[in-house]
C-alpha beads as a LAMMPS data file, in Angstrom:
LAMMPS data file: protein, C-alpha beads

258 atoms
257 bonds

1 atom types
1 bond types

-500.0 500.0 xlo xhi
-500.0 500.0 ylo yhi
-500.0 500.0 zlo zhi

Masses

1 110.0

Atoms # bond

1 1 1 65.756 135.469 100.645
2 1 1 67.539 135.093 97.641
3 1 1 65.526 137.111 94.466
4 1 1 66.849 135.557 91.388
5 1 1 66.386 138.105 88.958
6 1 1 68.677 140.260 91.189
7 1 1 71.633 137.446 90.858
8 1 1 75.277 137.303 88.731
9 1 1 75.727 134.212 86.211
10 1 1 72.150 133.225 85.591
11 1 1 70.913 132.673 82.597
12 1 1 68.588 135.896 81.868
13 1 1 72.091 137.763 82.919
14 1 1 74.138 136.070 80.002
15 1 1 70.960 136.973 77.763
16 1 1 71.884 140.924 78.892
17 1 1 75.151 140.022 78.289
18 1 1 74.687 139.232 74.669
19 1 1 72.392 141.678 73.768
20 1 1 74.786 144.273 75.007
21 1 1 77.702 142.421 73.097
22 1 1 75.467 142.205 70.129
23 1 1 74.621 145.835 69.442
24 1 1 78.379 146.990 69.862
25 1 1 80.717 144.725 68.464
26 1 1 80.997 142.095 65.622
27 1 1 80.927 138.372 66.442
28 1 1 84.296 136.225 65.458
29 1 1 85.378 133.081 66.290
30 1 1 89.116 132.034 67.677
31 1 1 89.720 129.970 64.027
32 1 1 88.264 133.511 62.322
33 1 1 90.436 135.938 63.998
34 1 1 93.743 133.655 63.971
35 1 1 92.746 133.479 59.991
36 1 1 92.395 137.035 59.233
37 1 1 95.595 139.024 59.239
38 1 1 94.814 142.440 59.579
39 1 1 91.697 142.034 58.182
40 1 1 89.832 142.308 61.289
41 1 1 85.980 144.109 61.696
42 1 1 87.137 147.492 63.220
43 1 1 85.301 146.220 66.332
44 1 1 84.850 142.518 67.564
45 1 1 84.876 139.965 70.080
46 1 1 85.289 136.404 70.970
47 1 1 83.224 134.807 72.736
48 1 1 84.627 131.978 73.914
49 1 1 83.295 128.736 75.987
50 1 1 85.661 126.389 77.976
51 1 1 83.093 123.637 78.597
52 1 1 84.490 121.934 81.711
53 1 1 81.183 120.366 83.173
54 1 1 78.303 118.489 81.727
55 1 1 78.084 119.393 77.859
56 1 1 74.153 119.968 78.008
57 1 1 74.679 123.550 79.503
58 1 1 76.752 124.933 76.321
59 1 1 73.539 124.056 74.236
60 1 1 71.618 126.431 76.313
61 1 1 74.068 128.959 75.642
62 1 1 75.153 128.339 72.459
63 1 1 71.091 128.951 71.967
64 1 1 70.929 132.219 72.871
65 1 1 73.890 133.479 70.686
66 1 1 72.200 132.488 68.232
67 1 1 69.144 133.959 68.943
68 1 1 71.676 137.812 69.005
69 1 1 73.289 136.607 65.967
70 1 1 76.797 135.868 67.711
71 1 1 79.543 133.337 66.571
72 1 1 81.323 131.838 69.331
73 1 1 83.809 129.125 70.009
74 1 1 83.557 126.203 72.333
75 1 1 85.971 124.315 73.694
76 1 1 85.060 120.730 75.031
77 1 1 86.885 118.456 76.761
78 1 1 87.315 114.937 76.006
79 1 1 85.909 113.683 79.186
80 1 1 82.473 111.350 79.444
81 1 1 79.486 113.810 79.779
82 1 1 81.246 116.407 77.895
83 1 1 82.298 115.254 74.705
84 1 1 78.616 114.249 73.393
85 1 1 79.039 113.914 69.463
86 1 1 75.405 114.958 69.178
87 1 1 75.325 118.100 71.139
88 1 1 78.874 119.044 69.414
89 1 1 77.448 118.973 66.047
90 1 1 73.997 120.743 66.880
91 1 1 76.379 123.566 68.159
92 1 1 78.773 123.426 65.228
93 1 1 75.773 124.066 63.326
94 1 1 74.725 126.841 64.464
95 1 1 77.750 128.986 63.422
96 1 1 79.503 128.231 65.894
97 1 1 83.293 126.943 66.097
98 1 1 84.256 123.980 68.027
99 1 1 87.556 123.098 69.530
100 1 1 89.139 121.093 71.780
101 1 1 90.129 121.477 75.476
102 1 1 93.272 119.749 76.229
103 1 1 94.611 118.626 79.442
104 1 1 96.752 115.504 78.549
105 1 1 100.349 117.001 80.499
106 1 1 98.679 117.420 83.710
107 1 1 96.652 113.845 82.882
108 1 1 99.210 111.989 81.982
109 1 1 101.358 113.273 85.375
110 1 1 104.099 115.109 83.527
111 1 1 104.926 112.337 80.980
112 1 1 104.992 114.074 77.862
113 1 1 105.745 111.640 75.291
114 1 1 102.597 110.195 76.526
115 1 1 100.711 113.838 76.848
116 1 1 101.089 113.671 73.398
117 1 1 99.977 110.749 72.049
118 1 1 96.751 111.022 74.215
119 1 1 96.823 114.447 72.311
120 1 1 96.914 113.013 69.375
121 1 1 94.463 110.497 69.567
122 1 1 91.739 113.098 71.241
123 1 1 92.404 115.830 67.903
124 1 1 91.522 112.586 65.715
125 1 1 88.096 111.809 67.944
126 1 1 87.274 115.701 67.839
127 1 1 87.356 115.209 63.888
128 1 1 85.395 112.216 63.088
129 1 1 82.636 114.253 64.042
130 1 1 83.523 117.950 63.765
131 1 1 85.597 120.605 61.810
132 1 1 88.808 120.877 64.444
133 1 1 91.494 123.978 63.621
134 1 1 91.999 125.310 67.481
135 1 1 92.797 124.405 70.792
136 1 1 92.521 125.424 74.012
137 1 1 94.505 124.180 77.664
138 1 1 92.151 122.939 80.243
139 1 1 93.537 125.029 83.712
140 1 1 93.745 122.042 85.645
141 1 1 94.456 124.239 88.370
142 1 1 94.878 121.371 91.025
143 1 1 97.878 119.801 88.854
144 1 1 101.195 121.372 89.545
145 1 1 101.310 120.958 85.447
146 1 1 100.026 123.654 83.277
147 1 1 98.698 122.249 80.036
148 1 1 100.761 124.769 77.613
149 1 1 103.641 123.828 78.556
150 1 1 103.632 121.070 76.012
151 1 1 104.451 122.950 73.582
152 1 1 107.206 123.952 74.708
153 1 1 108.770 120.495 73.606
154 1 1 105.780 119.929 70.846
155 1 1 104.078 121.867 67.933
156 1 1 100.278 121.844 67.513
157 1 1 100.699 123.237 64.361
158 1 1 102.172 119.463 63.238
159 1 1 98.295 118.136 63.959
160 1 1 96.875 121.062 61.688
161 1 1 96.299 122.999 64.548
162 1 1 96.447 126.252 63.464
163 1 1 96.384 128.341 67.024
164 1 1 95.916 128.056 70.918
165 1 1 93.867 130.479 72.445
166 1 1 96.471 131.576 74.807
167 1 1 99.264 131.422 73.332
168 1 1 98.252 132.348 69.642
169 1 1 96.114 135.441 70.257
170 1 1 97.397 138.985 70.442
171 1 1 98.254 140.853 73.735
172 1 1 96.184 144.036 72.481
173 1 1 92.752 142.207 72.924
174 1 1 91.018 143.104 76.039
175 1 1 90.437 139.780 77.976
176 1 1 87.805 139.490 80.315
177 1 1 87.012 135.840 82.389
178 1 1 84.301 134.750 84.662
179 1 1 86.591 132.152 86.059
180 1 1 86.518 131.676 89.685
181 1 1 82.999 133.665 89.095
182 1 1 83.979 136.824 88.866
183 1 1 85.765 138.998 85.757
184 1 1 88.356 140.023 87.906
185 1 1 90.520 137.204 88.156
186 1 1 91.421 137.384 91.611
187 1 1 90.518 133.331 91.451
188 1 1 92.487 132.881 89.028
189 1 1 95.706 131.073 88.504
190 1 1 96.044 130.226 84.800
191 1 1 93.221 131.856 82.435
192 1 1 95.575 134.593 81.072
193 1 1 97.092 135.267 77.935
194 1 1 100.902 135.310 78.715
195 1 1 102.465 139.414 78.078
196 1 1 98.962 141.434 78.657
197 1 1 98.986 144.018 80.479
198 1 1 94.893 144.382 81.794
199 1 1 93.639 148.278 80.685
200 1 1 89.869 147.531 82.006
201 1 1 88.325 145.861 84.554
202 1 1 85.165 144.374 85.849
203 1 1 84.240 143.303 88.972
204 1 1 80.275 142.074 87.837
205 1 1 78.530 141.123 84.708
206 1 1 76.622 144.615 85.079
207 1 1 79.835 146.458 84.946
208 1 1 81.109 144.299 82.150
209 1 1 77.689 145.383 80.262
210 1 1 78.519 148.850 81.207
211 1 1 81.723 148.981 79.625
212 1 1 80.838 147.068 76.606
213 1 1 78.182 149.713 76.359
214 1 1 80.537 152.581 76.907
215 1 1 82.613 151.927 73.368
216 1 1 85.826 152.674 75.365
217 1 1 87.163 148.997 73.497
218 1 1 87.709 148.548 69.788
219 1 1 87.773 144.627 71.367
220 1 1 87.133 141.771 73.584
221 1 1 87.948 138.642 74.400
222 1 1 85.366 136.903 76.875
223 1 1 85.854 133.673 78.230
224 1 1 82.934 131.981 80.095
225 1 1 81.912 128.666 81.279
226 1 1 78.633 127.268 80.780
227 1 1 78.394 125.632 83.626
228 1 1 78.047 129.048 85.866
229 1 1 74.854 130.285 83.630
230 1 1 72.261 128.900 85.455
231 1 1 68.231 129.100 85.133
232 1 1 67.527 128.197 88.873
233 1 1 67.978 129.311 91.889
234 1 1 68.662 125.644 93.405
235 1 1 71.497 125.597 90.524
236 1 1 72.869 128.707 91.311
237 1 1 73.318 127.799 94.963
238 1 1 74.655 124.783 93.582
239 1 1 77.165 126.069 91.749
240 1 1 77.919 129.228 94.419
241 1 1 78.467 126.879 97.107
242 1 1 81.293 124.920 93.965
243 1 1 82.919 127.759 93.386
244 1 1 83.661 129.125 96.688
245 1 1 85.269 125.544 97.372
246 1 1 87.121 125.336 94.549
247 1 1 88.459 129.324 94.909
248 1 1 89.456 128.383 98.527
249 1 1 91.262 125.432 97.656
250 1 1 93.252 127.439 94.468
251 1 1 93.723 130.199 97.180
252 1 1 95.852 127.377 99.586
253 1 1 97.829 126.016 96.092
254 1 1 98.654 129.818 95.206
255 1 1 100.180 130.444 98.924
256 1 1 101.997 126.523 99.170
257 1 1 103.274 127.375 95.145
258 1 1 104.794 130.678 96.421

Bonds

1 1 1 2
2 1 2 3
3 1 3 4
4 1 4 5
5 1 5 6
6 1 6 7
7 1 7 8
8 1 8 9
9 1 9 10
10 1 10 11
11 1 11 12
12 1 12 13
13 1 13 14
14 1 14 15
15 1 15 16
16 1 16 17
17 1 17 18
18 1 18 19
19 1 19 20
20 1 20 21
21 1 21 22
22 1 22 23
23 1 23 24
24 1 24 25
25 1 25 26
26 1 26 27
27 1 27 28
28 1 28 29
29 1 29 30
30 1 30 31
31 1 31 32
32 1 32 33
33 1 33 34
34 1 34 35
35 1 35 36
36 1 36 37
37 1 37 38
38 1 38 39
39 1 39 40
40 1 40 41
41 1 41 42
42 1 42 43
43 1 43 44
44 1 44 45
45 1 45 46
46 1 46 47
47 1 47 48
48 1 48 49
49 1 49 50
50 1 50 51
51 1 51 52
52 1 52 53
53 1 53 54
54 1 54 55
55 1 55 56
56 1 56 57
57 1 57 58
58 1 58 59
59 1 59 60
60 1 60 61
61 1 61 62
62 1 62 63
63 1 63 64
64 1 64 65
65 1 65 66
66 1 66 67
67 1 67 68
68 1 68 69
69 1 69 70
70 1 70 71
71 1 71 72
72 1 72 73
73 1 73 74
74 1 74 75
75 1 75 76
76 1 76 77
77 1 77 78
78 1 78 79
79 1 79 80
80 1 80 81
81 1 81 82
82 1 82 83
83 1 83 84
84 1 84 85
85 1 85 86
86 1 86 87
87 1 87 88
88 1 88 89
89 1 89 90
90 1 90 91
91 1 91 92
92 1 92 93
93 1 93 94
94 1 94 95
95 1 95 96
96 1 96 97
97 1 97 98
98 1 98 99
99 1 99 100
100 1 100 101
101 1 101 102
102 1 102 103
103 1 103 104
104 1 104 105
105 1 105 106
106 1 106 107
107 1 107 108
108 1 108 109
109 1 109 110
110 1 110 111
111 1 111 112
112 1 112 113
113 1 113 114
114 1 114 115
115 1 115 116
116 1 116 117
117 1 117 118
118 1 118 119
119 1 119 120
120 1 120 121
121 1 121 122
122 1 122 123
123 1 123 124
124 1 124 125
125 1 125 126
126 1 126 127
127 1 127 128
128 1 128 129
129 1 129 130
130 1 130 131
131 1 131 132
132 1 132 133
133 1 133 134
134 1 134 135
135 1 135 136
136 1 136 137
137 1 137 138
138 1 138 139
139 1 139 140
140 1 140 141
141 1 141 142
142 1 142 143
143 1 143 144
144 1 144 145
145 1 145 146
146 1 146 147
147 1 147 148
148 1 148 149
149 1 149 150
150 1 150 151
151 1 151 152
152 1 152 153
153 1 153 154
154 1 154 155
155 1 155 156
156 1 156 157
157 1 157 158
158 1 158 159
159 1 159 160
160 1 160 161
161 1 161 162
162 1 162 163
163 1 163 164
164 1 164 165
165 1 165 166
166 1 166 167
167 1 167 168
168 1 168 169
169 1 169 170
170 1 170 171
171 1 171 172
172 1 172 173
173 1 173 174
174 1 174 175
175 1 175 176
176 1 176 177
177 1 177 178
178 1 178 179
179 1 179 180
180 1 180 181
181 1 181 182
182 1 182 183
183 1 183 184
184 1 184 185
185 1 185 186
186 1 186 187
187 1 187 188
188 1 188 189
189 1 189 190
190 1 190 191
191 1 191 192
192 1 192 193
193 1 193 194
194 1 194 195
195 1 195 196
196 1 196 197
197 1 197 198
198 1 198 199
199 1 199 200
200 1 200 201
201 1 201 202
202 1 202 203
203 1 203 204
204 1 204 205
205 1 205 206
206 1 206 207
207 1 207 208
208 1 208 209
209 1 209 210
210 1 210 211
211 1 211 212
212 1 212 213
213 1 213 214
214 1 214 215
215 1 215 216
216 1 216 217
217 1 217 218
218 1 218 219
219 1 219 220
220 1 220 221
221 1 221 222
222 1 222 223
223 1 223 224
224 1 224 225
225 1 225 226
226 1 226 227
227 1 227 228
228 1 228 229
229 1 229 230
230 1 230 231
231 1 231 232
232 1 232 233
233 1 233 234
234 1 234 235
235 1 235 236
236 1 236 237
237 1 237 238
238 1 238 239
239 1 239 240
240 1 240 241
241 1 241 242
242 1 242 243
243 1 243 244
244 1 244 245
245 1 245 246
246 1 246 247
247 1 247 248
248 1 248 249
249 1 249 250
250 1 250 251
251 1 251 252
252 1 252 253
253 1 253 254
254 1 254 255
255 1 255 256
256 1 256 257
257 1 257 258
């Protein structure tokens, strides 16, 4: 029988997870660190939220950062049930930054002229109701499109965009993921920051406390998903049973992309 306070991505485990984060490193958001030059805190991290699901999850969490003092950054998508105006704000004001999670190459089927006018139009919805100055690519990891490579024709910096938090942020910061719930990204087919070279690892969120507790990193970069924090055992089943679907079926689109 399954004891719940002996489980991974539940909610009393991101609240260890914080606590741990907040006695060893300074909070920054994505806008923050892209703003500061070399005028860093001599140890830091980013907590960082891709909001994918419902948006009602990120409250929880954005709840309990508060509660440790930490400033993170959330990135919703524009998608009913995520982008909620009201939840958005509450979470802007608790310190933390919002941003937007962008998928509009693999939604629009390739077409990029028409990626980026959907772009365009979702930046200027983020900002009649919050500040907007980063972005972040949605994996889409069932498109054969990966969301950055807009850019590669475009420039977010011509919406007053001032990074993305791939491609903008430094190879030197140690980047940890729970996609595919796990931090060691052997579910994983586009949550990586292009040129890193991985120095740590984690396999659980207890060993990810451990080494944030060890001081062996003058930084990290965490990525999580709201979604996977659950406060109930019928939601963490739920949400196990989701994610070993969706790893299977990225495990077949890794072998047929090869």
């Amino acid at each position: 029988m399954l004891n719940f306070k002996d489980l991974d991505f539940t909610t009393e485990k991101f609240r260890q997870l914080c606590s741990a984060v907040a006695d060893n490193y300074t909070s920054i958001t994505i806008e923050q660190y892209l703003s500061a030059g070399n005028d860093l805190p001599e140890r830091f991290v980013l907590m960082r939220h891709d909001v994918d699901g419902k948006a009602k999850p990120s409250l929880r969490t954005a709840l309990i950062e508060k509660e440790f003092g930490i400033h993170a950054t959330y990135y919703f998508r524009a998608k009913r049930n995520i982008y909620v105006p009201e939840i958005i704000q509450r979470i802007e004001g608790m310190g933390h930054e919002i941003g937007y999670h962008y998928e509009t190459l693999s939604d629009s089927n390739g077409d990029y002229e028409k990626a980026i006018k959907m772009f365009e139009e979702e930046v200027h919805r983020f900002r009649n109701i919050c500040a907007l100055k980063t972005i972040s690519m949605h994996g889409a990891s069932l498109s054969k499109y990966d969301n950055r490579d807009l850019w590669k024709v475009y420039d977010f910096k011509d919406f007053g965009i001032i990074g993305e938090a791939y491609l903008s942020l430094g190879e030197n910061l140690n980047y940890f993921t729970d996609t595919g719930r796990g931090w060691n990204s052997k579910n994983n087919l586009r949550d990586f920051i292009p040129g890193r070279k991985q120095k740590f690892f984690a396999e659980t969120t207890d060993d990810l406390i451990k080494l944030i507790k060890s001081g062996e990193m003058d930084n990290l970069y965490i990525t999580l998903h709201p979604d996977r924090w659950t406060s109930t055992t019928f939601r963490w089943v739920l949400f196990w049973v989701q994610d070993l679907a969706f790893n299977s079926a990225k495990k077949a689109l890794r072998m047929m992309r090869k």
